[in-house]
C-alpha positions, 0 to 999 in steps of 0.5 A: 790271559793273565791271572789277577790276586788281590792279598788283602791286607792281612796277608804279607805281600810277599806271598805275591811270589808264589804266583808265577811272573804271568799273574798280576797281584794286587794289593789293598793299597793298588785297589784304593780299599786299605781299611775298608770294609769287607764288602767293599774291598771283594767289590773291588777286587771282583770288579778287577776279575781277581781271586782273592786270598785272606785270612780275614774269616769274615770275608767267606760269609760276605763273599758266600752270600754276597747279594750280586751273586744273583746277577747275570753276567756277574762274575768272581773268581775265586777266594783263598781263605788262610788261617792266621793261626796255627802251625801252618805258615801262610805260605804254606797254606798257599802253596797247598790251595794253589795246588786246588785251583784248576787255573787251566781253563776258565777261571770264571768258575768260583771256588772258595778253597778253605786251608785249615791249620792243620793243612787240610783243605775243603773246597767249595764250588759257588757259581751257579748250579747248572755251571758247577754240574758242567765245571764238576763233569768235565774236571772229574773227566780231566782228573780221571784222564790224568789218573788222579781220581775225582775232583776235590770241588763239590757242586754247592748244591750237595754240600747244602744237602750233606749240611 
């Protein structure tokens, strides 16, 4: 299967080479959505089964609380958020949250990756609850037999609590 990005329009297309000749990368244009609104543009690219990468930090509360989350059969797939300021270049910044992602297995598993500008990273998983229990069991067992110790991902549920 092969991985679907959409960069939106505030992250320079050439960052499209990071990902490997197996993903197809989208852009604003390719989705008919350059200079529309936040909502419709992650409409659009979660329509396309895409992980969205932005710099665009109004794009993590619309995507966070994004109304069709409470759908069945409702997917997204991911969001990268990238600072645009900073000593952190934007390829940088993607390298480092690619190296978050969990691509093998399935990537209907929501995560929002946040690369701050000083290159540390938080992570948050937002699918549904019970999914996030699974997702988080079986990386922590797949982390654990690699020897490289718990998942960087928490269920969204304890974050709340920790907030």
């Amino acid at each position: 299967m092969k991985k679907r990005i959409f960069l939106d329009e505030d992250i320079d297309v050439s960052l499209a080479k990071a990902f490997s000749a197996r993903s197809h990368v989208y852009t604003g244009k390719d989705l008919g959505v350059l200079g529309r609104d936040d909502p419709t543009v992650i409409n659009a690219a979660t329509q396309k089964g895409c992980l969205i990468v932005t710099a665009n930090k109004d794009f993590i509360d619309y995507y966070r609380n994004d109304p069709r989350r409470r759908q069945r059969n409702t997917f997204f797939y991911g969001l990268i958020f990238l600072s645009a300021q900073g000593g952190f270049e934007q390829k940088r910044q993607l390298q480092i949250a690619l190296r978050q992602i969990p691509w093998k297995g399935n990537r209907a598993h929501d995560g929002l990756v946040i690369v701050r500008r000083d290159g540390n990273v938080c992570c948050e998983l937002l699918c549904h609850e019970d999914c996030a229990r699974q997702f988080e069991a079986i990386e922590i067992q797949r982390r654990m037999q690699r020897g490289i110790g718990p998942s960087r991902y928490a269920p969204i549920s304890s974050q709340r609590k920790s907030a």
